[in-house]
N, CA, C and O atoms as a GROMACS GRO file, in nm:
protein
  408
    1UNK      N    1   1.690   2.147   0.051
    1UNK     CA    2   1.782   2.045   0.095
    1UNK      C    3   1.740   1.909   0.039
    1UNK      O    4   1.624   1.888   0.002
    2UNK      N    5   1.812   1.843   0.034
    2UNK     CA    6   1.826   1.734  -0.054
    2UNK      C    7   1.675   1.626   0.115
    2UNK      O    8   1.656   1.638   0.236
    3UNK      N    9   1.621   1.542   0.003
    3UNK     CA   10   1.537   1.454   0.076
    3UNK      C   11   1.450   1.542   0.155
    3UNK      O   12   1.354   1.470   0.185
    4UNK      N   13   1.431   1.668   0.207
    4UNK     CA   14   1.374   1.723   0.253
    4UNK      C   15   1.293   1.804   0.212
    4UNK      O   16   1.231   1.885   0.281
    5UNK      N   17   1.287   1.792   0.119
    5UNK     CA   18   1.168   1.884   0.019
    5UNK      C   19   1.006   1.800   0.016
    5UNK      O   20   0.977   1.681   0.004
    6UNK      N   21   0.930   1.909   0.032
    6UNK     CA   22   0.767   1.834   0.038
    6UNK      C   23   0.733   1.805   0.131
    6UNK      O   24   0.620   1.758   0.137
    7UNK      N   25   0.813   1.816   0.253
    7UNK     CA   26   0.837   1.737   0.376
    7UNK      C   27   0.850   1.601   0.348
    7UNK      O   28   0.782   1.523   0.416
    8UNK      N   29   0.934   1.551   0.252
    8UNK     CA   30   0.993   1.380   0.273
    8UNK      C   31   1.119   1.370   0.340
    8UNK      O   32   1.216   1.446   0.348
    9UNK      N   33   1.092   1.251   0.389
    9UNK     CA   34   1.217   1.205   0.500
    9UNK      C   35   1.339   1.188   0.392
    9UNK      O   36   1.331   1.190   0.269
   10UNK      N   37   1.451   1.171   0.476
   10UNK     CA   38   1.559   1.156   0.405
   10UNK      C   39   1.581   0.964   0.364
   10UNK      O   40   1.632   0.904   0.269
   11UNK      N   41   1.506   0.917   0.504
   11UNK     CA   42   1.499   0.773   0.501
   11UNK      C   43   1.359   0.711   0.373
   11UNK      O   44   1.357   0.612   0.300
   12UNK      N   45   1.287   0.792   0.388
   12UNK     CA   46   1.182   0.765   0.288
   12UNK      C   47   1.299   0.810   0.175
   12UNK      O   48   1.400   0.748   0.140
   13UNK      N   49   1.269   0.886   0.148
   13UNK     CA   50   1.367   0.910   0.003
   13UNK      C   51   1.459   0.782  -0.043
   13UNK      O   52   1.459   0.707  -0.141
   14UNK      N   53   1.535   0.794   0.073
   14UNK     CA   54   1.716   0.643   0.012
   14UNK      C   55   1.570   0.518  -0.032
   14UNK      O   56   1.576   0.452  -0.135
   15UNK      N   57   1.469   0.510   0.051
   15UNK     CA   58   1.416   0.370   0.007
   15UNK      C   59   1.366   0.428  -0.107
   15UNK      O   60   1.371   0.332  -0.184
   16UNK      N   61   1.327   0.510  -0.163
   16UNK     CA   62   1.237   0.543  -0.299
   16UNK      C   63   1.356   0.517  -0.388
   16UNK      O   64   1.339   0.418  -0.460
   17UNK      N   65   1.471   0.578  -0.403
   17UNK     CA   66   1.562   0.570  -0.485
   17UNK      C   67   1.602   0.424  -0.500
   17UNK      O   68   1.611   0.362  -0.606
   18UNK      N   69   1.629   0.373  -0.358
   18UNK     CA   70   1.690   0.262  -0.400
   18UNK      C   71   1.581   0.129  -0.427
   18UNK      O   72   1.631   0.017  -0.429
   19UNK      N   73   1.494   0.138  -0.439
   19UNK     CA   74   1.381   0.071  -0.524
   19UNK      C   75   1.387   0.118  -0.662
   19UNK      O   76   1.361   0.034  -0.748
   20UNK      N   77   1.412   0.218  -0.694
   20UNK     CA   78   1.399   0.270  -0.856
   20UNK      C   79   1.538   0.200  -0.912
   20UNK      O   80   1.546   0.149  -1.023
   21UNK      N   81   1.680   0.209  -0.787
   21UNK     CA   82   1.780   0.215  -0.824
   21UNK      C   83   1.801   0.029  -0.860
   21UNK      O   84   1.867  -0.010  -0.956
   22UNK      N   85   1.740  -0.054  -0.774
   22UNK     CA   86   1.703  -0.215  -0.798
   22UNK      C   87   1.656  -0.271  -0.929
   22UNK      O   88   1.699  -0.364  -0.997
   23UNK      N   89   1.556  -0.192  -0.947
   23UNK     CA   90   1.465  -0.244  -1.078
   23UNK      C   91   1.509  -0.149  -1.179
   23UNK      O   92   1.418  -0.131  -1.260
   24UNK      N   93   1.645  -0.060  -1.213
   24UNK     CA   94   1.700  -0.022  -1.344
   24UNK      C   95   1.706  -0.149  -1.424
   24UNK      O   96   1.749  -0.252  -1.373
   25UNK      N   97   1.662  -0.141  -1.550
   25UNK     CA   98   1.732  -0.251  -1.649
   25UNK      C   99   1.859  -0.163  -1.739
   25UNK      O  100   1.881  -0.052  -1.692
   26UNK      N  101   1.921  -0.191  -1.831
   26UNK     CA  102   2.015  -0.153  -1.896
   26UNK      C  103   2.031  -0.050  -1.974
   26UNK      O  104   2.136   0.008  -2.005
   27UNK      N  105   1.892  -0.022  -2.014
   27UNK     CA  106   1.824   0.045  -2.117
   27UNK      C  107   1.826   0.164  -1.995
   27UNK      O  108   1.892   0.258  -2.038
   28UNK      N  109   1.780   0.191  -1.867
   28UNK     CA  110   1.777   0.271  -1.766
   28UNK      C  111   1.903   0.362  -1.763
   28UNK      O  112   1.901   0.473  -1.711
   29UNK      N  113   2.004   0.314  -1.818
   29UNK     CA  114   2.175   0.357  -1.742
   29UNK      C  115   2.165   0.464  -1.808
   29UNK      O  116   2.238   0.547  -1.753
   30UNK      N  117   2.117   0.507  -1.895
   30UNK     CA  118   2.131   0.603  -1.947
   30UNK      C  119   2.092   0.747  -1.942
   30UNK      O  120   2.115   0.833  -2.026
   31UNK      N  121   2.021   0.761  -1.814
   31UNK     CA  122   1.991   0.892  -1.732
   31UNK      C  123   2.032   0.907  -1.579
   31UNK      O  124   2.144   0.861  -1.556
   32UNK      N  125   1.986   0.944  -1.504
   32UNK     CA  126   2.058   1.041  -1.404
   32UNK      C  127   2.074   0.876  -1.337
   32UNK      O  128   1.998   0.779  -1.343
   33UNK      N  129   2.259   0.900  -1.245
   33UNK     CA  130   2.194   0.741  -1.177
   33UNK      C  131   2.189   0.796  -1.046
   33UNK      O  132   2.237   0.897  -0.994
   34UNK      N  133   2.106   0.688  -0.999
   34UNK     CA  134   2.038   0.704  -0.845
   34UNK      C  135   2.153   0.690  -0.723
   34UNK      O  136   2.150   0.742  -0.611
   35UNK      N  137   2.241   0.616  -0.774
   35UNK     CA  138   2.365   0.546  -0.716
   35UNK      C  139   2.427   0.695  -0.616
   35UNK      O  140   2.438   0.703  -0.493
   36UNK      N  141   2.454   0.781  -0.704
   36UNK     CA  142   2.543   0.899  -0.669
   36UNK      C  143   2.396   0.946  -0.572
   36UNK      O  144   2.405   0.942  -0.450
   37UNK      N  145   2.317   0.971  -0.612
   37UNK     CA  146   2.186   1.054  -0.492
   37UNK      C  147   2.154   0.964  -0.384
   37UNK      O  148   2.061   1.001  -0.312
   38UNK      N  149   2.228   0.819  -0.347
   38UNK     CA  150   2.144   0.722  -0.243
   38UNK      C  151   2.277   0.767  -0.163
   38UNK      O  152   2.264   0.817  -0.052
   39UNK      N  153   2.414   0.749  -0.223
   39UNK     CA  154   2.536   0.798  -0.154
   39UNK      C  155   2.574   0.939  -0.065
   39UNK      O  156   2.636   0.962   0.039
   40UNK      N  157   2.491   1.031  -0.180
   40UNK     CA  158   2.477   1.200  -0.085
   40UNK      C  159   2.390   1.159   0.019
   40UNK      O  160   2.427   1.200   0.128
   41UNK      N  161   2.261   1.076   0.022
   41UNK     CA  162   2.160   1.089   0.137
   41UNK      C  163   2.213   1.042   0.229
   41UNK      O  164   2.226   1.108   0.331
   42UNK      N  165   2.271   0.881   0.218
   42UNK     CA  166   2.309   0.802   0.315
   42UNK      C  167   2.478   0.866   0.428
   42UNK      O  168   2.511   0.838   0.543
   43UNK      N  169   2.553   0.965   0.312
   43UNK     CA  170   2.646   1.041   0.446
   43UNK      C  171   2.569   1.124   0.490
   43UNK      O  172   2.596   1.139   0.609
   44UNK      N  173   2.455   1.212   0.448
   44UNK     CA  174   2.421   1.265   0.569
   44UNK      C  175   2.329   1.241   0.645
   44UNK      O  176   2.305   1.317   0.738
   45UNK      N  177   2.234   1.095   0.616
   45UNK     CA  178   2.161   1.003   0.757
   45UNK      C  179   2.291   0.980   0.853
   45UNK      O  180   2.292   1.029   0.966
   46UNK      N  181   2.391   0.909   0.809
   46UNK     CA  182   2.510   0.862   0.894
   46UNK      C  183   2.601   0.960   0.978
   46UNK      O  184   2.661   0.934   1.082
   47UNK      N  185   2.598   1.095   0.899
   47UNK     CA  186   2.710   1.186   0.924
   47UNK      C  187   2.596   1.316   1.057
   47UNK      O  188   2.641   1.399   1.136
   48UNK      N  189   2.477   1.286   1.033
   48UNK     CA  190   2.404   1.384   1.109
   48UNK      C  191   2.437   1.332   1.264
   48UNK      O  192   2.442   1.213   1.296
   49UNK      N  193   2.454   1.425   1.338
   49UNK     CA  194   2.447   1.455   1.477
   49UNK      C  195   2.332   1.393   1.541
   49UNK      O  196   2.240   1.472   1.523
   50UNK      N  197   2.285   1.284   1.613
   50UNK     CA  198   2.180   1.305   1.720
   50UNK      C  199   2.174   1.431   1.808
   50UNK      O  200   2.232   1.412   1.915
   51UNK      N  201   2.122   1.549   1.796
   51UNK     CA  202   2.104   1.652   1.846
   51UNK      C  203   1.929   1.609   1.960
   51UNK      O  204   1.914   1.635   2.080
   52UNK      N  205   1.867   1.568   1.902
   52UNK     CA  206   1.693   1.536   1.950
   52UNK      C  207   1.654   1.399   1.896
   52UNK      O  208   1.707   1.308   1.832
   53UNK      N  209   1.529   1.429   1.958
   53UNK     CA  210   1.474   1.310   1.944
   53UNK      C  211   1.432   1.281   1.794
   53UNK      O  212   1.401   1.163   1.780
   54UNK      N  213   1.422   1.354   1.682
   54UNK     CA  214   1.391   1.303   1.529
   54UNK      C  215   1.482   1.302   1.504
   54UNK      O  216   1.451   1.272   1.389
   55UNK      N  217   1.626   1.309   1.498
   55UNK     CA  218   1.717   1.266   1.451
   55UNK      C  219   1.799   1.129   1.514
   55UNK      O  220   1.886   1.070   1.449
   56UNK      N  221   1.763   1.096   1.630
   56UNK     CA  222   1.754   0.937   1.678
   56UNK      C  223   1.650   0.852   1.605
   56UNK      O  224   1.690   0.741   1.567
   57UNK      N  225   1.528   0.883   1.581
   57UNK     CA  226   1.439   0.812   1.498
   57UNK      C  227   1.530   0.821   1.379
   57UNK      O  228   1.592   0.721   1.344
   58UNK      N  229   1.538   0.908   1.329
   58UNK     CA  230   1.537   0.938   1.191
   58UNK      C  231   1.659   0.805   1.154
   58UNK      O  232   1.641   0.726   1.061
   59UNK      N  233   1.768   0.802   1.235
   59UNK     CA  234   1.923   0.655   1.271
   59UNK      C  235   1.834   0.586   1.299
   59UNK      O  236   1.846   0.505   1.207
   60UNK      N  237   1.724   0.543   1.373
   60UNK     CA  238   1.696   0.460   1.399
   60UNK      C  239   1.656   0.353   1.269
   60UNK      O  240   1.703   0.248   1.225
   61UNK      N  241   1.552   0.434   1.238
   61UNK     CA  242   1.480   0.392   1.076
   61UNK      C  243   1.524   0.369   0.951
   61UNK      O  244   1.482   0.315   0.848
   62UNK      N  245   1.624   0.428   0.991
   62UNK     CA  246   1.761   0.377   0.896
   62UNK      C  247   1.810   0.220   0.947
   62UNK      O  248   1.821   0.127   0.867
   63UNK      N  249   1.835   0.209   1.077
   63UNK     CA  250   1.868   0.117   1.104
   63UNK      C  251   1.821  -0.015   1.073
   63UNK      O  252   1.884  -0.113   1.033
   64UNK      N  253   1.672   0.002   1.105
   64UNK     CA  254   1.544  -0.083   1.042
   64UNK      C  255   1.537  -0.114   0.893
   64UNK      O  256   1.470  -0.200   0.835
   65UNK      N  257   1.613  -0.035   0.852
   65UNK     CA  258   1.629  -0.041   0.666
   65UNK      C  259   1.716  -0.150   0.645
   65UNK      O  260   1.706  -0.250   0.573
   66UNK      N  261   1.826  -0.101   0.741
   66UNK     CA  262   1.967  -0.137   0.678
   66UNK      C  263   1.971  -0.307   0.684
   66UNK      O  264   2.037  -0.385   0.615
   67UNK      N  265   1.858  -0.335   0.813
   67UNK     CA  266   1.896  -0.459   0.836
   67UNK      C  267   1.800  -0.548   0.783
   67UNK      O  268   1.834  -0.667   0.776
   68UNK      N  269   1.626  -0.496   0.722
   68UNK     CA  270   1.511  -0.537   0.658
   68UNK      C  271   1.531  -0.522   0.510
   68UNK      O  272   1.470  -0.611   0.451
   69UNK      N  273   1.589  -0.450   0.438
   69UNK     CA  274   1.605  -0.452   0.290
   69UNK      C  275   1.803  -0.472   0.294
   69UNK      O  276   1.824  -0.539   0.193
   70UNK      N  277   1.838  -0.465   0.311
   70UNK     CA  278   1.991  -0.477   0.302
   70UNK      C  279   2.062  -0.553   0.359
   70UNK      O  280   2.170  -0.560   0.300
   71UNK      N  281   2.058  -0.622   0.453
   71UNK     CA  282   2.123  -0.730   0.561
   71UNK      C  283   2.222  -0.693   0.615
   71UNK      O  284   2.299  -0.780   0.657
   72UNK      N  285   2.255  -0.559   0.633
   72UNK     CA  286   2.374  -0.522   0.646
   72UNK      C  287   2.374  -0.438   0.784
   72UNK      O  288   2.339  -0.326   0.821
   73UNK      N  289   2.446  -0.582   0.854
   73UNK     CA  290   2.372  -0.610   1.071
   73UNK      C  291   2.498  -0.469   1.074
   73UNK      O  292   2.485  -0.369   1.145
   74UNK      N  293   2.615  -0.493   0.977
   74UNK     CA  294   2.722  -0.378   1.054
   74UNK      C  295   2.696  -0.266   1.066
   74UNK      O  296   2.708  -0.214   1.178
   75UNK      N  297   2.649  -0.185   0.949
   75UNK     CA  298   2.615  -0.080   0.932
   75UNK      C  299   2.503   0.000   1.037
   75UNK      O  300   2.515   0.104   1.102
   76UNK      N  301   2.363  -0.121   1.016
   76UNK     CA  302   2.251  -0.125   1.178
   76UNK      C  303   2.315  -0.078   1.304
   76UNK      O  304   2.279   0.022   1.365
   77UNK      N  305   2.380  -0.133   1.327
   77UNK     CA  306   2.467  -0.183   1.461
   77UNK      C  307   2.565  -0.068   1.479
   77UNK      O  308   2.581  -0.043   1.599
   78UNK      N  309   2.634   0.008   1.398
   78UNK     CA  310   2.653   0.152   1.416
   78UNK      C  311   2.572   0.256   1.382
   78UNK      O  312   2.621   0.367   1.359
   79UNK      N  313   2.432   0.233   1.373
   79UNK     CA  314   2.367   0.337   1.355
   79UNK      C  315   2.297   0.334   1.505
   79UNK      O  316   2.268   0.434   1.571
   80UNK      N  317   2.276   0.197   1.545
   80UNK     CA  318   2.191   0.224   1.689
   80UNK      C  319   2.334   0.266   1.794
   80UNK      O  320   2.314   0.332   1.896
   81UNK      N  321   2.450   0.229   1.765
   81UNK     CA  322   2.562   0.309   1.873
   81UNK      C  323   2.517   0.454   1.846
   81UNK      O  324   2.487   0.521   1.944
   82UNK      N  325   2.510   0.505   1.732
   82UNK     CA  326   2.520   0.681   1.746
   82UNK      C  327   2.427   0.667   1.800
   82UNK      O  328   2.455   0.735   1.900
   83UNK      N  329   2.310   0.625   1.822
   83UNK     CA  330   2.148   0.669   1.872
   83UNK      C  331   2.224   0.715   2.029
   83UNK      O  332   2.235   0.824   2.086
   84UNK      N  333   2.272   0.568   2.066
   84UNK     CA  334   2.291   0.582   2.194
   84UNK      C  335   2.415   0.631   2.295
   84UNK      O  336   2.426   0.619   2.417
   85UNK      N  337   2.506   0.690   2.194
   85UNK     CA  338   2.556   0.856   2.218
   85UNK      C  339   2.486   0.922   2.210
   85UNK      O  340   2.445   0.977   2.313
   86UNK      N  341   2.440   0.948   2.103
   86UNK     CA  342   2.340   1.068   2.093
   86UNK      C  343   2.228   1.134   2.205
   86UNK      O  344   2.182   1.242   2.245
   87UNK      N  345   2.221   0.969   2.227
   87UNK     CA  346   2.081   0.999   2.336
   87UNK      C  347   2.098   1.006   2.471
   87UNK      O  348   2.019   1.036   2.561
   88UNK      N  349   2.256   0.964   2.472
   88UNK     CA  350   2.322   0.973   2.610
   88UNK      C  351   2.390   1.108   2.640
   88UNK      O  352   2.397   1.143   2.758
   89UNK      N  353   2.434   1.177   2.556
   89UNK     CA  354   2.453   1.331   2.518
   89UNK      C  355   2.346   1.412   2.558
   89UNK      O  356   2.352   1.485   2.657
   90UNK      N  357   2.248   1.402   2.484
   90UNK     CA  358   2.139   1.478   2.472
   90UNK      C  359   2.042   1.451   2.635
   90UNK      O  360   1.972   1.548   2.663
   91UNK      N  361   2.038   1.400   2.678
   91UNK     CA  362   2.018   1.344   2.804
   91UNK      C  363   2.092   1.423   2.937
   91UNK      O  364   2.040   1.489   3.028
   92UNK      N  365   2.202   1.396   2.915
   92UNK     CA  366   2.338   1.489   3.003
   92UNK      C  367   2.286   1.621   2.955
   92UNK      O  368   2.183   1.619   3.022
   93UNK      N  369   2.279   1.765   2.872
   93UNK     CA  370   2.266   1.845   2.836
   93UNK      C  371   2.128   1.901   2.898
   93UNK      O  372   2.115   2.020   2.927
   94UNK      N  373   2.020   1.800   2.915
   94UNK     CA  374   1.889   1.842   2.955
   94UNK      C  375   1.850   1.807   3.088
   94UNK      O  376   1.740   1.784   3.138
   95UNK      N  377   2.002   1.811   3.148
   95UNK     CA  378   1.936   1.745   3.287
   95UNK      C  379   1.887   1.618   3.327
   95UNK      O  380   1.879   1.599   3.449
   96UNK      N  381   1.847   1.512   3.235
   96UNK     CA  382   1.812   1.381   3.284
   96UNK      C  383   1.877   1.273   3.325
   96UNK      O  384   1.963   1.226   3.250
   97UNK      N  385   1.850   1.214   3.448
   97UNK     CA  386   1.975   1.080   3.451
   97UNK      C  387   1.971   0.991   3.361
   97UNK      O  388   1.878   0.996   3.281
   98UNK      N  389   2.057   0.902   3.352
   98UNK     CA  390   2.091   0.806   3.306
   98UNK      C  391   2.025   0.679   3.383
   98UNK      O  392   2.029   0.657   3.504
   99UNK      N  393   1.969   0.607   3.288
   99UNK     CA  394   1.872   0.506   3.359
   99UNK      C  395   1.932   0.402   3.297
   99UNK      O  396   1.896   0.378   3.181
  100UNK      N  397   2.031   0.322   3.356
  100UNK     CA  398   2.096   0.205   3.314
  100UNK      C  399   2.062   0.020   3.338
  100UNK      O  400   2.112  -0.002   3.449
  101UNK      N  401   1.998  -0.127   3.281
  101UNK     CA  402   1.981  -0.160   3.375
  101UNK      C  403   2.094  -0.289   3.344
  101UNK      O  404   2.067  -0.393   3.284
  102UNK      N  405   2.236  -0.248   3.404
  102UNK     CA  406   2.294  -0.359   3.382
  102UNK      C  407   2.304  -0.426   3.525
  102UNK      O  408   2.356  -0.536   3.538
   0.00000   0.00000   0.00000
């Protein structure tokens, strides 16, 4: 599976690529581009299910990406909503309450 080989994260991976994919110069364009492999990783960080708890990290750390190398608060900001479906799902399913403190 794509990013998951060697045991690397899928979030480690998008940052490896998209560091390689930053510092292409022109002379670079001319082999595989990274562009199309940061796009397969990033629908399925976004498109994965919070099922457990490493796949809430896994959105989470993405989230931490999106908003520390990318500035991009929108994208963050729907990645911590799925967390917290996810975790509000996954919660309901295992029996635990909901610990709210509004």
């Amino acid at each position: 599976m794509l990013g998951e080989r060697d045991g690397v994260e899928l979030v480690d991976e998008y940052r490896r690529l998209r560091n390689r994919s930053l510092q292409r110069t022109p002379a670079d364009t001319m082999g595989l581009d990274p562009d199309h492999q940061l796009d397969a990783i990033y629908a399925r960080i976004v498109s994965r299910p919070v099922v457990d708890i490493s796949a809430a990290l896994e959105k989470l750390w993405f989230a931490h990406h999106c908003l520390t190398e990318e500035d991009d608060v929108k994208e963050a900001t729907n990645l911590v909503y799925q967390v917290c479906l996810g975790l509000e799902a996954f919660s309901k399913r295992t029996g635990q309450r909901r610990v709210r403190s509004d």
